[in-house]
RODO-2510 file (C-alpha; in nm, 4 decimals, decimal comma):
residues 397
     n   res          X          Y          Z
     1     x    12,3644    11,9487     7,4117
     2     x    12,6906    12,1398     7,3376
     3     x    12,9507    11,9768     7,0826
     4     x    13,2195    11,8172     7,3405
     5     x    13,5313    11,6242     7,2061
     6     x    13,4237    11,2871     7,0327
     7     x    13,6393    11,0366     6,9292
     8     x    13,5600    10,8177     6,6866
     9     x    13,8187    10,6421     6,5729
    10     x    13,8912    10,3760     6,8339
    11     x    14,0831    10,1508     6,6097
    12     x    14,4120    10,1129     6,6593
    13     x    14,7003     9,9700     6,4655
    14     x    15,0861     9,8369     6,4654
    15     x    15,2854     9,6981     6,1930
    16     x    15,5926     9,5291     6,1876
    17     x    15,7281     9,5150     5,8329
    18     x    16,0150     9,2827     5,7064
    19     x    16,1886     9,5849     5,5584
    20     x    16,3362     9,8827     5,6925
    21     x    16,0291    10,0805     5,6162
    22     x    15,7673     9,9919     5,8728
    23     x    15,4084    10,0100     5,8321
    24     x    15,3065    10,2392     6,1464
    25     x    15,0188    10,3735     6,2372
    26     x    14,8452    10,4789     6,5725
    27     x    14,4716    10,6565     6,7077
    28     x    14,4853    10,8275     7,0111
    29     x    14,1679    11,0552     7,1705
    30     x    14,3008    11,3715     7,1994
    31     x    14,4753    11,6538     7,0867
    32     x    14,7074    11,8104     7,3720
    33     x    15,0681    12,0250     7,3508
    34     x    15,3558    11,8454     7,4330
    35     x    15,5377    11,8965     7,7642
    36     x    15,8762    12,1447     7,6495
    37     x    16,0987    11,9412     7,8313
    38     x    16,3324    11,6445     7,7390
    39     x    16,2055    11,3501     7,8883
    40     x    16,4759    11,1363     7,7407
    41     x    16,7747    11,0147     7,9122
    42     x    17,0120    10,7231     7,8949
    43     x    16,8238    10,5764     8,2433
    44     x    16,4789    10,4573     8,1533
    45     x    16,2473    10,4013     8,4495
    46     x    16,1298    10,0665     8,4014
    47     x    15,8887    10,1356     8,7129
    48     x    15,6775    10,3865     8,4847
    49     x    15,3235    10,3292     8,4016
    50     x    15,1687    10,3434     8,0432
    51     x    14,8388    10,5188     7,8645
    52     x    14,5202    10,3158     7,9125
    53     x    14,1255    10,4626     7,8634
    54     x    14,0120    10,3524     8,1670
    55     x    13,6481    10,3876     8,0451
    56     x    13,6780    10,0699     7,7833
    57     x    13,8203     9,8417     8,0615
    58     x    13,6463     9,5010     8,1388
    59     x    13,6051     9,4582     8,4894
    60     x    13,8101     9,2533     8,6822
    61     x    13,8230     8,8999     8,6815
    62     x    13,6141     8,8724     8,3471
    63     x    13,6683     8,5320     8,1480
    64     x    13,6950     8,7049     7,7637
    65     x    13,5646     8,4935     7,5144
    66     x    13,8172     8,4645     7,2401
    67     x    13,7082     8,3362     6,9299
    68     x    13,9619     8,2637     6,5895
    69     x    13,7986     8,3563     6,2514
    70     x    14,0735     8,2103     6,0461
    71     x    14,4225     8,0722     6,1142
    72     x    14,6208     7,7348     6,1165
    73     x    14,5564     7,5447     6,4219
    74     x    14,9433     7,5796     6,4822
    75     x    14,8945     7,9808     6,4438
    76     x    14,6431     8,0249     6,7082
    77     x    14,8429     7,8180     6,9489
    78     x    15,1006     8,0255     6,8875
    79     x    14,8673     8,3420     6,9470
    80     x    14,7372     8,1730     7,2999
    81     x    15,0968     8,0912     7,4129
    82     x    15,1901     8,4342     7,3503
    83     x    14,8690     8,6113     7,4777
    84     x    14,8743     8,4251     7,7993
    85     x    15,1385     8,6211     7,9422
    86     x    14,9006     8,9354     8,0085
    87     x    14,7248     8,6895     8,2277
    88     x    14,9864     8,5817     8,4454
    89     x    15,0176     8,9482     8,5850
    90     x    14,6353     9,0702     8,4613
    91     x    14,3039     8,9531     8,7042
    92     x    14,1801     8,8156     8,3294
    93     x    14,1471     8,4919     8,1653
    94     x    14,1006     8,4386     7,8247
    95     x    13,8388     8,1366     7,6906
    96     x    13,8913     8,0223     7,3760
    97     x    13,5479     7,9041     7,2151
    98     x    13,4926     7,8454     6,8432
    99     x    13,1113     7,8663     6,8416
   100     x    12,8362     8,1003     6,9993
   101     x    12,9126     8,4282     7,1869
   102     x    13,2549     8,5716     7,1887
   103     x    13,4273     8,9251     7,3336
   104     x    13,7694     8,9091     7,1180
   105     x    13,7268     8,8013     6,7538
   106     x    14,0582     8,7428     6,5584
   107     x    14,1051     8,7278     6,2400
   108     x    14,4404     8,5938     6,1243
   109     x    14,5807     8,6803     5,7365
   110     x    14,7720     8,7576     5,4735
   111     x    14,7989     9,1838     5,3721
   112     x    14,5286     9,2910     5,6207
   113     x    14,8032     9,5170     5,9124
   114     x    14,7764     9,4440     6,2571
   115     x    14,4985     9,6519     6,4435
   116     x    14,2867     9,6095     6,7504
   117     x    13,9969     9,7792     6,9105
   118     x    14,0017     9,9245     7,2912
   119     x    13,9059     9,7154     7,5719
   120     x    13,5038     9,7107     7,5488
   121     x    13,5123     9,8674     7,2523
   122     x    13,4625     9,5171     7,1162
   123     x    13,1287     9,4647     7,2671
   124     x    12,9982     9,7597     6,9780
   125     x    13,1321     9,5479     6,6827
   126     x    12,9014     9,2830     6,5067
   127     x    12,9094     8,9361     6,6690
   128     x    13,0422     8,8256     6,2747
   129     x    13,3038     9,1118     6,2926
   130     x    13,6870     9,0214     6,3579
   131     x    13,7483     9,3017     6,6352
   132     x    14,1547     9,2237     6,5785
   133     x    14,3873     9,1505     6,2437
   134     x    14,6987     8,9649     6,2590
   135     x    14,8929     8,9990     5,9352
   136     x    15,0408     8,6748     5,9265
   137     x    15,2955     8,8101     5,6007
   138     x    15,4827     9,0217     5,9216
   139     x    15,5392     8,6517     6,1349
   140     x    15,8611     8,6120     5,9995
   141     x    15,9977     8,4968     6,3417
   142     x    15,8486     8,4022     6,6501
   143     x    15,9896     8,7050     6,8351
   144     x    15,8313     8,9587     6,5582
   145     x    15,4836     8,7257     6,6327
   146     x    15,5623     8,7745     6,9798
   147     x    15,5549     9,1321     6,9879
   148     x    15,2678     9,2098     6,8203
   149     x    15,0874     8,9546     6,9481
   150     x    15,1446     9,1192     7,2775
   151     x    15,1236     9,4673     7,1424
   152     x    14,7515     9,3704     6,9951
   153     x    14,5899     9,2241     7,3106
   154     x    14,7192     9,5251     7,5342
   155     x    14,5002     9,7233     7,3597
   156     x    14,2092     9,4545     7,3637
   157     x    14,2888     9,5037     7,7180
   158     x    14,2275     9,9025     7,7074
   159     x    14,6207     9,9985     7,6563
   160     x    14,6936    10,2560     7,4637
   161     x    15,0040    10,3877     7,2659
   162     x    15,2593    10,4967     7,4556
   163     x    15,4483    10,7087     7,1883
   164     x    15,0884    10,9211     7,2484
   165     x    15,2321    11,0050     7,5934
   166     x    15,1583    11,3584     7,6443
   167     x    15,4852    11,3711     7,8646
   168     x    15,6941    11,1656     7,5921
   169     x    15,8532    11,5074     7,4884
   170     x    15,9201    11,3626     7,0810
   171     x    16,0526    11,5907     6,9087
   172     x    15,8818    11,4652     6,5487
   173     x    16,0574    11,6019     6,2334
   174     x    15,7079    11,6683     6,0859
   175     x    15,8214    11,7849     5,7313
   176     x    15,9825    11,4968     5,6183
   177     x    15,7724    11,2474     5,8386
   178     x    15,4594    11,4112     5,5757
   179     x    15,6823    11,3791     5,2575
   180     x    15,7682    10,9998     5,3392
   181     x    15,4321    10,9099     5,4345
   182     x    15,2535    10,9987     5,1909
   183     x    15,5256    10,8741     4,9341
   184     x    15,4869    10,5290     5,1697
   185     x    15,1701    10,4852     5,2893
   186     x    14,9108    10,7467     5,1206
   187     x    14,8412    10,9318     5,3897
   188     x    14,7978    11,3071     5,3515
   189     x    14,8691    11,5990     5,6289
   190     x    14,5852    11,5119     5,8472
   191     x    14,6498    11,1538     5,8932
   192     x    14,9398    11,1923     5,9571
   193     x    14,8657    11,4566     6,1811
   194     x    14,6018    11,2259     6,3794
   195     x    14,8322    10,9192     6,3278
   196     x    15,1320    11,0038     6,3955
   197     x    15,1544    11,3301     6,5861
   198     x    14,8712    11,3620     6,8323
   199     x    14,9073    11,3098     7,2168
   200     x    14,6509    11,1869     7,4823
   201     x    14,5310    11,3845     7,7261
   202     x    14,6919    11,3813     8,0617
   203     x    14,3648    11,2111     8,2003
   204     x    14,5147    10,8643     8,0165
   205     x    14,8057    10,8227     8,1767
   206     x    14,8468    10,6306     8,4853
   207     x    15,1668    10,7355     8,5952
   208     x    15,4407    11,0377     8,5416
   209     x    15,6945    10,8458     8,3913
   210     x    15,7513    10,7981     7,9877
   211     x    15,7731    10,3555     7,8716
   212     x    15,9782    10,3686     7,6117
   213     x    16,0340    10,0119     7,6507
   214     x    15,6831     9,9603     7,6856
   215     x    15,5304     9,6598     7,4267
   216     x    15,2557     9,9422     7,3784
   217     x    15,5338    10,2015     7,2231
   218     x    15,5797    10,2100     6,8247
   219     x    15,9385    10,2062     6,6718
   220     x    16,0893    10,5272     6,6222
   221     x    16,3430    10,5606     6,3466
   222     x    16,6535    10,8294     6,4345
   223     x    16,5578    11,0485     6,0603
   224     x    16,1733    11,0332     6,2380
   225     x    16,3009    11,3171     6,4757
   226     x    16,4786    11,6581     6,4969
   227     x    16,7586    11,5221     6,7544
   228     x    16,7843    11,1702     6,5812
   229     x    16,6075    10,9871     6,9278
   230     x    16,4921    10,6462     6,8410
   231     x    16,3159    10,3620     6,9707
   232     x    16,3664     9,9776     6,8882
   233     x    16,0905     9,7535     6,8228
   234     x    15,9617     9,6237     7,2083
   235     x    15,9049     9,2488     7,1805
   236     x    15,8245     9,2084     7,5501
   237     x    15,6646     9,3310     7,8443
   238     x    15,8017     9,5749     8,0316
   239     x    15,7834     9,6328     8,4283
   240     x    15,5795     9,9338     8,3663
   241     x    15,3385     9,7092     8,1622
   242     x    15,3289     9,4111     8,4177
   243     x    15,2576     9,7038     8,7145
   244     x    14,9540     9,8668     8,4765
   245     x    14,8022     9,5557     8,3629
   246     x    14,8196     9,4415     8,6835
   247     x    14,6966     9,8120     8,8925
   248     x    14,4311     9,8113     8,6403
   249     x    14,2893     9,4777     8,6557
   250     x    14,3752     9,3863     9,0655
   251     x    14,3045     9,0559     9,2007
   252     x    14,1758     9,2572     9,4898
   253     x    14,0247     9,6017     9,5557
   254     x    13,9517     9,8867     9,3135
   255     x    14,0995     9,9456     8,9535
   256     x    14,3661    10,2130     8,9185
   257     x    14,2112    10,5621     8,9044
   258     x    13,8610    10,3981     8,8368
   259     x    13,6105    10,6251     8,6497
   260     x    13,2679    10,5431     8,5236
   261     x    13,1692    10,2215     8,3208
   262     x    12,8608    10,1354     8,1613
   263     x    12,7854     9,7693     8,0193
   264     x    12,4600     9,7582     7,7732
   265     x    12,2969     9,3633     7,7695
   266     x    11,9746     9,2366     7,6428
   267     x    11,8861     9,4996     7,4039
   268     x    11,5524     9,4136     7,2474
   269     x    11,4339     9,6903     7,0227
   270     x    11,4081    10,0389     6,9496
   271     x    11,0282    10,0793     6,9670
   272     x    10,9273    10,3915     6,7795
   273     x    10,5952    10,4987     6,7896
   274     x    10,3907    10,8194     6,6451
   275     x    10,2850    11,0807     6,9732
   276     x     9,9886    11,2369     6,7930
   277     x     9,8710    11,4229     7,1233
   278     x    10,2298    11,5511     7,1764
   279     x    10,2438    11,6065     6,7828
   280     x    10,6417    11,4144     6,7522
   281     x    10,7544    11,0930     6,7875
   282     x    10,8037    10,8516     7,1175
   283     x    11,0986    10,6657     7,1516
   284     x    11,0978    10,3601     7,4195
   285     x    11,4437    10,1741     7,3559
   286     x    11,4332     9,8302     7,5639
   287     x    11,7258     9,6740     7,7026
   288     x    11,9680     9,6294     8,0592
   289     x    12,2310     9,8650     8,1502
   290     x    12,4787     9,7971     8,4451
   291     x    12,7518    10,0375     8,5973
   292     x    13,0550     9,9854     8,7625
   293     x    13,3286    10,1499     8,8296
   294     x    13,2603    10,5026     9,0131
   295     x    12,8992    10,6794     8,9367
   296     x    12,8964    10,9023     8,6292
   297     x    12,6666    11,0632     8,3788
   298     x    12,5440    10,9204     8,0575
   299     x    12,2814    11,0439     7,7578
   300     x    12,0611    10,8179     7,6109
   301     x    12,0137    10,9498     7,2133
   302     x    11,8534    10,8953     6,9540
   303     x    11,9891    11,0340     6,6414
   304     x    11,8005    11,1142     6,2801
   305     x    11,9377    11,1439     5,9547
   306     x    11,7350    11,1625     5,6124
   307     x    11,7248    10,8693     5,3505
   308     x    12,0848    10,9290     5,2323
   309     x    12,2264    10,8211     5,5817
   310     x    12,2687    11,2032     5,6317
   311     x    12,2315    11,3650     5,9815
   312     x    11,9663    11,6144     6,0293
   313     x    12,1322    11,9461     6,0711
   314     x    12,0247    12,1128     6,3710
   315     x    11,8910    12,4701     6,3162
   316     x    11,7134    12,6015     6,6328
   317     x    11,9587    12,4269     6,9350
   318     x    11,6711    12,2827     7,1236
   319     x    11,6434    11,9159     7,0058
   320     x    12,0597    11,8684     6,9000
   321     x    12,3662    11,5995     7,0238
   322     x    12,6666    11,7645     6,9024
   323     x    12,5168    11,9698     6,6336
   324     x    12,2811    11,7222     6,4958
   325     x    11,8996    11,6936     6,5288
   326     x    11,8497    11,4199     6,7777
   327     x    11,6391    11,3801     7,1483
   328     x    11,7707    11,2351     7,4700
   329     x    11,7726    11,1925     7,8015
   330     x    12,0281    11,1924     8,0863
   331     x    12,1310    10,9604     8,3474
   332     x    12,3124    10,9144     8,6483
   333     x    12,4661    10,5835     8,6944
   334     x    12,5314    10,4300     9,0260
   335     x    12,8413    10,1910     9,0513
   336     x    12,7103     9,7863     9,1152
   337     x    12,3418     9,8726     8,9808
   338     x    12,1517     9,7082     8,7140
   339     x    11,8281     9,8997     8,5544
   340     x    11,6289     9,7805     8,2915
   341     x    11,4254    10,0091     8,0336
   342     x    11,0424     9,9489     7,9049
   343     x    11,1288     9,5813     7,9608
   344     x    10,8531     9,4931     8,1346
   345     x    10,6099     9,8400     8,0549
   346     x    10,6805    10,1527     7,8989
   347     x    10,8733    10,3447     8,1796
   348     x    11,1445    10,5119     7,9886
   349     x    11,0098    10,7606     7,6644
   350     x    11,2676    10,9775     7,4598
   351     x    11,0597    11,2301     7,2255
   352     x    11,1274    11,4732     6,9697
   353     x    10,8381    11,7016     6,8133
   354     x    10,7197    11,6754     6,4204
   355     x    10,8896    11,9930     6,3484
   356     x    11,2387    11,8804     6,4501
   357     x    11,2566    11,6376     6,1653
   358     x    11,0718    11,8362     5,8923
   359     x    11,4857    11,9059     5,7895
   360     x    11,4455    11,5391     5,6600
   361     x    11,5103    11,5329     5,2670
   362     x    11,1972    11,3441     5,2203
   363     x    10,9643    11,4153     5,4744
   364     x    10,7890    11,1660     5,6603
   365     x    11,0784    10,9167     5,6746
   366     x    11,3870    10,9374     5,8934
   367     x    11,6108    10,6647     6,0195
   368     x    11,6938    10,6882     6,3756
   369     x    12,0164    10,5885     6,5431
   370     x    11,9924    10,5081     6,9062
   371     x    12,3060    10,5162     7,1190
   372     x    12,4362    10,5228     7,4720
   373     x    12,6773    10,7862     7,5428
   374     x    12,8794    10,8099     7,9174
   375     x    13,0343    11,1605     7,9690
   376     x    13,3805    11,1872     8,1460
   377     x    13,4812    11,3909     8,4331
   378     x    13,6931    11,6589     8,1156
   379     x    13,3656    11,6627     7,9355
   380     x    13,4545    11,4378     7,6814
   381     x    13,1606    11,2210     7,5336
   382     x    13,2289    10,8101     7,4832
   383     x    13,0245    10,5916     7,2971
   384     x    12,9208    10,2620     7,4830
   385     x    12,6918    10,1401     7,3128
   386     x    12,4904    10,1640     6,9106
   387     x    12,1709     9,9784     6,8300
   388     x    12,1299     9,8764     6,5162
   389     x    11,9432    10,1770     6,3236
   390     x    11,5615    10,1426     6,2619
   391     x    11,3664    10,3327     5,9822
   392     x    11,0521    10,4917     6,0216
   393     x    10,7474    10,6733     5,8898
   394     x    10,5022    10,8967     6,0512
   395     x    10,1921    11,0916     5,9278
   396     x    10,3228    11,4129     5,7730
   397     x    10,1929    11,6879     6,0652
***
């Protein structure tokens, strides 16, 4: 399998300080030139659409689960009064539950930033994992709460930054953005880079018009760019984000520019086994996996690293996932179909021979990392899905 663009960092992240210096910080997917061209004028159209990865949406109608971790009772009222307002323009409802299974886990506190993953994203984080902060230390008014709440559950929702625009046209003054930053917030050239400077690719918008206004766009500070544009802090929805939310989760008909999406349930086990008349090892992963959206193309893959947690390096191309030993097997998914794997009997096998893994530090043992991976119609490769890794030992060839 060729190396295609991966991202892994799905974590995003807003602050909203009580000083003049604001915490920021942002993850987008991909690397992509800005548009030369000023997109910025004294008219803003409020009918523009926003950045969403249309791969991590829930479908809709879904009833999220939405469990607290922590957090007055008078906080998380305030957080559901404040959330609800996606719903009243989103085909999503939000169930709070404080026990058993739960899609949104939120985690309210002093000190910890405000952050959220993507849409479905979620689903891959432990079921004791908060899969959004809250910094409480930043709720200095309701209106500040109000914003980020808002600003935090768009991108539960799949919503992405809209400063990542690849049409925004910022013009970033990059050499004293990387001076102040790192004097502020640690973060060397490359974060910054990645967090800061980066754009989406033109497959995330949904529209051709830049949100400034959007809740999803970061503040922008006049000495942050070369021709001293700015951006207030957004502490309400805009018209482009009530017509996204809303084109991307319809009460009727299709989502907006649907694409592939894969949902993994019941996952049993990895079941690993020794293949002494094939000489490798048989892989027979168990679970239920359910498309929607339009039909795509997904890899099933197992990945193996040595003792240390380290990935097998790849030397020969023939058994490799983006440069790493591994085996796998492709799929096509069909939209409204549910298949199950060796649920019932062994139907499904992923194998890799002996001398694949002989790389392994100490031979005979490798951990395996099993994972579900949908590729998009650019090539890119998404994670949907990681079982938890399983160790295991086989008779030395």
């Amino acid at each position: 399998m060729n190396k295609s663009t991966f991202p892994l960092m799905l974590l995003v992240m807003l602050g909203i300080a009580n000083s003049t210096i604001a915490q920021k910080a942002c993850t987008t997917l991909e690397k992509n030139a800005k548009l030369q061209k000023d997109f910025h004028s004294t008219h803003i159209d409020s009918s523009g659409r926003g950045l969403a990865d249309n791969y991590y949406l829930w479908n809709p109608g879904s009833v999220l689960k939405v469990k607290f971790l922590s957090g007055s009772p008078k906080m998380q009222e305030k957080v559901k009064s404040f959330a609800s307002e996606w719903t009243q323009y989103a085909n999503i409802k939000f169930q709070y539950v404080t026990s058993g299974a739960s899609d949104i886990r939120i985690l309210l506190a002093k000190d910890k930033g405000h952050n959220s993953y993507i849409g479905t994203v979620c689903k891959m984080i432990g079921d004791y994992e908060e899969t959004m902060n809250l910094d409480t230390t930043d709720f200095i008014t309701d209106l500040s709460m109000k914003g980020t709440v808002l600003h935090e559950f768009g991108h539960a929702l799949g919503l992405l930054h809209e400063h990542s625009n690849p049409i925004s046209g910022i013009q970033w003054n990059k050499d004293t953005i990387y001076k102040n930053y790192w004097k502020w917030y640690g973060w060397d050239k490359d974060q910054v880079d990645y967090q800061v400077f980066r754009t989406v690719a033109a497959s995330y918008t949904n529209g051709t018009t830049y949100d400034p206004v959007s809740i999803m766009h970061y503040s922008i500070d006049p000495w942050e760019t070369t021709n001293g544009y700015s951006v207030a802090w957004n502490y309400y929805l805009s018209s482009g984000d009530k017509s996204l939310i809303a084109a991307l989760y319809p009460k009727k008909g299709p989502s907006l520019n649907e694409v592939p999406r894969l949902s993994v349930s019941n996952f049993q086990k990895l079941n690993v086994q020794e293949n002494k008349s094939k000489k490798g090892i048989s892989l027979f992963p168990a679970f239920d996996l359910s498309a929607f959206g339009k039909s795509g193309k997904a890899y099933l893959v197992a990945e193996f690293y040595d003792t240390n947690w380290q990935p097998l390096a790849d030397s020969d191309g023939e058994y490799s996932f983006e440069d790493r030993v591994a085996a796998f097997r492709s799929i096509n998914t069909i939209p409204g179909k549910k298949t199950s794997y060796n649920k019932v009997k062994k139907d499904f096998e992923i194998f890799i021979p002996y001398d694949q893994v002989e790389t392994a530090k100490d031979k005979g043992v490798v951990y395996i990392q099993f994972r579900i991976v949908l590729q998009t119609k650019d090539g890119e490769l998404k994670d949907v899905y990681y079982a938890s890794p399983a160790a295991f030992s086989y008779s030395k060839p």
